[in-house]
PAMARDO-49546 format. One line per 8 residues: their letters; for each residue x, y, z of N, C-alpha, C, CB. Coordinates in Angstrom, 2 decimals, padded with zeros to 5 digits. Glycine has a CB too. Layout:
residues N
a	X Y Z X Y Z X Y Z X Y Z | ... .
END
This chain:
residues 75
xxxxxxxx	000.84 -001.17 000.00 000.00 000.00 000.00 000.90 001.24 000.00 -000.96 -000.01 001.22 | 000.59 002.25 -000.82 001.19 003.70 -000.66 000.42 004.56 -000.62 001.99 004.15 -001.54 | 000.62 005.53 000.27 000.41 006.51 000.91 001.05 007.44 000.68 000.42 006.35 001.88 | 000.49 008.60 -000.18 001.17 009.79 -000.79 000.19 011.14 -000.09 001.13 009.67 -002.73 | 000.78 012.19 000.11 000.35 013.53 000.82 000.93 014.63 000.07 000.83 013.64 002.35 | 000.34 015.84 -000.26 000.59 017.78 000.01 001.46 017.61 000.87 -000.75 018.95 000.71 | 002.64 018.14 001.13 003.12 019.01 001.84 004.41 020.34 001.32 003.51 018.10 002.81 | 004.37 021.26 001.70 005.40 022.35 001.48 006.46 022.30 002.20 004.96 023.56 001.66 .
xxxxxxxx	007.58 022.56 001.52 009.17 023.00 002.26 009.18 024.22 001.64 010.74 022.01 001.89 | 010.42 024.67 002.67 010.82 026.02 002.45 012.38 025.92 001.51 010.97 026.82 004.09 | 012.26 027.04 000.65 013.71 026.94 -000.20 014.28 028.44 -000.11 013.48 026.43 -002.02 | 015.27 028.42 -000.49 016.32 029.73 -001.19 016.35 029.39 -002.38 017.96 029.94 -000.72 | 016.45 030.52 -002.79 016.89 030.90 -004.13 018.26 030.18 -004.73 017.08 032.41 -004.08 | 019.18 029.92 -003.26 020.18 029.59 -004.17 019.93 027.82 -003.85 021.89 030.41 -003.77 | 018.70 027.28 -003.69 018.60 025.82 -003.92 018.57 025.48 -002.37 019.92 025.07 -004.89 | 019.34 025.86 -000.98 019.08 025.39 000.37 017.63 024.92 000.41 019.36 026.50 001.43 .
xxxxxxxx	017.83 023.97 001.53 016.36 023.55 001.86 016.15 023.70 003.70 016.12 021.67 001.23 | 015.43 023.99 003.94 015.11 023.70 005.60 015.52 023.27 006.45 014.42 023.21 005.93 | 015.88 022.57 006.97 016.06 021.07 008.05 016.01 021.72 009.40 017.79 020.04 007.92 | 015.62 020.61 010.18 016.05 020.93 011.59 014.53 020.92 012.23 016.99 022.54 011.76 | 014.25 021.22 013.90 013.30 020.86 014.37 013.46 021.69 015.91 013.23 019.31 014.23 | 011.75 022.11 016.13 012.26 022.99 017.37 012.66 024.30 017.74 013.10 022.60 017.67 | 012.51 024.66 016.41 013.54 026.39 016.43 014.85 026.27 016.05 013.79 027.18 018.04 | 015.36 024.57 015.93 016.89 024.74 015.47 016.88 024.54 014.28 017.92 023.88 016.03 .
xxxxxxxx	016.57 025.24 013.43 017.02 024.83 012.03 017.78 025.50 011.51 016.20 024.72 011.17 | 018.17 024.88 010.06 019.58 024.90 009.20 019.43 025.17 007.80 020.34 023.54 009.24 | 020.02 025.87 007.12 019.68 025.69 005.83 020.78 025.13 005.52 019.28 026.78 005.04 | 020.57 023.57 004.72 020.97 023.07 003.70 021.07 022.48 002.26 021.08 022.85 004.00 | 022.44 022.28 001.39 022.03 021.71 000.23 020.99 020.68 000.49 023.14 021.18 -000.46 | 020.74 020.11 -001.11 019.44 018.99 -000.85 020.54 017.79 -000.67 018.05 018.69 -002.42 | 021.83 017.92 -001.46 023.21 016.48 -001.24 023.38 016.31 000.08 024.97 016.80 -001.85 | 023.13 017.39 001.08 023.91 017.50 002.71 022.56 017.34 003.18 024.90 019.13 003.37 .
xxxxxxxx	021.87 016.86 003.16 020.56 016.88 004.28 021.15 015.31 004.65 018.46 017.06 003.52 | 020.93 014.96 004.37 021.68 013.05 005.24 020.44 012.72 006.06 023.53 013.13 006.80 | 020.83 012.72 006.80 019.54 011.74 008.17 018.56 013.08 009.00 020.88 010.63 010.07 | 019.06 014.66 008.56 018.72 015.25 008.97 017.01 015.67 008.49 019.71 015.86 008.96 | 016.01 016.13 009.62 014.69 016.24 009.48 014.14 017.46 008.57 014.20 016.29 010.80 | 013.62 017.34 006.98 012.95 018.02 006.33 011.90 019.08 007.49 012.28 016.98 005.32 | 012.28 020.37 007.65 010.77 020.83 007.66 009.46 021.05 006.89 010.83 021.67 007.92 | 008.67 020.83 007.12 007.34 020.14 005.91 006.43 021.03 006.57 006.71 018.11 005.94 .
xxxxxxxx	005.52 021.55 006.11 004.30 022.37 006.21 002.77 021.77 005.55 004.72 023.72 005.46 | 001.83 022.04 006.38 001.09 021.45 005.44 -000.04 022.62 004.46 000.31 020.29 006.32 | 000.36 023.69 004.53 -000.06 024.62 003.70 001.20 025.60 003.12 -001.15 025.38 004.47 | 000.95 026.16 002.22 002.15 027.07 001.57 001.82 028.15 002.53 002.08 027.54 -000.25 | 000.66 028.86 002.87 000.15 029.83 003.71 001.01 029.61 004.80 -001.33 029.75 004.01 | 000.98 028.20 005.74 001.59 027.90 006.81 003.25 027.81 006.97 001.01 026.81 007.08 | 003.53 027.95 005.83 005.42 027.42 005.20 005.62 029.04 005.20 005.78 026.31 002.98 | 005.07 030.21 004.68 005.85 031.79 004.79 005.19 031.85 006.14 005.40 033.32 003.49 .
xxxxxxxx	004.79 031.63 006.73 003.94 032.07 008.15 005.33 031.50 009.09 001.99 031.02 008.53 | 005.49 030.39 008.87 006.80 029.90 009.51 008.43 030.76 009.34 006.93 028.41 008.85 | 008.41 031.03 007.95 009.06 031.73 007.65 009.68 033.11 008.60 008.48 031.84 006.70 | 008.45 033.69 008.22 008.57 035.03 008.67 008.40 035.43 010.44 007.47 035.74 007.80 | 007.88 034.26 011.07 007.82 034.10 012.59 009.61 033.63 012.84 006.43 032.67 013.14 | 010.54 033.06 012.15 011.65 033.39 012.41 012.45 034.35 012.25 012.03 032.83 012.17 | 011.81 035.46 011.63 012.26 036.85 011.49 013.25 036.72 010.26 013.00 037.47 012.92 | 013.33 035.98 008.94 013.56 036.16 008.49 013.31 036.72 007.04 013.82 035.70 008.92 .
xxxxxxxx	014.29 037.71 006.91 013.22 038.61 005.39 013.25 037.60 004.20 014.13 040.45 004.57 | 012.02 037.27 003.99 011.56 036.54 002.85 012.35 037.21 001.57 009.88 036.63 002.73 | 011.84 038.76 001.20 012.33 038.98 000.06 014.48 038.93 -000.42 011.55 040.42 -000.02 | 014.78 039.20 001.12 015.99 039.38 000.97 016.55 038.29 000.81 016.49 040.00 001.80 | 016.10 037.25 001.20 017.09 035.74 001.10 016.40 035.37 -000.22 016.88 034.27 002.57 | 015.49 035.44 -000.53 014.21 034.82 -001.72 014.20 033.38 -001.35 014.62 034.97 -003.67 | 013.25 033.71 -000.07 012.78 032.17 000.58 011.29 032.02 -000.30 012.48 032.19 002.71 | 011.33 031.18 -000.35 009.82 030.41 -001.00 009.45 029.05 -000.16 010.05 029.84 -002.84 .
xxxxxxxx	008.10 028.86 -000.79 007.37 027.41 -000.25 007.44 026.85 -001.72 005.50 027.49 000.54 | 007.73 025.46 -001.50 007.95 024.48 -002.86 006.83 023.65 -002.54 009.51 023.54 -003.06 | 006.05 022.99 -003.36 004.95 022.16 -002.91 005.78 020.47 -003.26 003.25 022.62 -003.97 | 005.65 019.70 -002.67 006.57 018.17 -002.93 005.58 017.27 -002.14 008.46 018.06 -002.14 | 005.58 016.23 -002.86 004.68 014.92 -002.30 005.32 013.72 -001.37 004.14 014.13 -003.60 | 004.69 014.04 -000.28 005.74 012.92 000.97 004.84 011.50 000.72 005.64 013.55 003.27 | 005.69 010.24 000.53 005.26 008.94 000.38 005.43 008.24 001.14 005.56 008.41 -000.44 | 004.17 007.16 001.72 005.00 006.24 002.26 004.65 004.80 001.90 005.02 006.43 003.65 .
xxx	005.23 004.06 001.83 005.22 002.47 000.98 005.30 001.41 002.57 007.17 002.18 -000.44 | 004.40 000.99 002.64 003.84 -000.01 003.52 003.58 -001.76 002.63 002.25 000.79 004.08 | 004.12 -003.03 003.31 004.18 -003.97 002.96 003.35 -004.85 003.34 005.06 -004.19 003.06 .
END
C-alpha cells in the first residue's frame, strides 16, 4: 500500500532547503541533508507564516514554499 500527501518545504533561491526541528534549524544543500529532518508544512500559507515568525526577510534571502509529495510504501 502507498500513501502519498501535500506538503510544502521552504527553499532559497540559491537551492538550500530547511532542516532541523524545534527552532533549530539549518539551511541546507538537498546532497547534505543526510539523516537530517525536512521541515514540511502542510499549507504554503503555513510554510511563509513559519518563515517570517523566524524573522527572516523573505524577500531578501528569496525564501519560498515548494509544494513536494511525501510517500510512504507499507508492505
Amino acid at each position: 500500500m502507498t500513501i502519498t500527501r501535500e506538503r510544502w518545504v521552504l527553499r532559497k533561491r540559491d537551492g538550500k532547503i530547511l532542516v532541523g526541528q524545534q527552532r533549530n534549524y539549518q539551511w541546507r544543500d538537498l546532497k547534505d541533508v543526510k539523516d537530517a529532518r525536512i521541515a514540511t508544512y502542510m499549507s504554503e500559507k503555513k510554510a511563509m507564516r513559519a518563515a517570517e515568525s523566524q524573522g527572516w526577510h523573505i524577500e531578501e534571502y528569496g525564501i519560498y514554499a515548494e509544494r513536494v509529495n511525501e510517500m510512504y510504501v507499507s508492505f
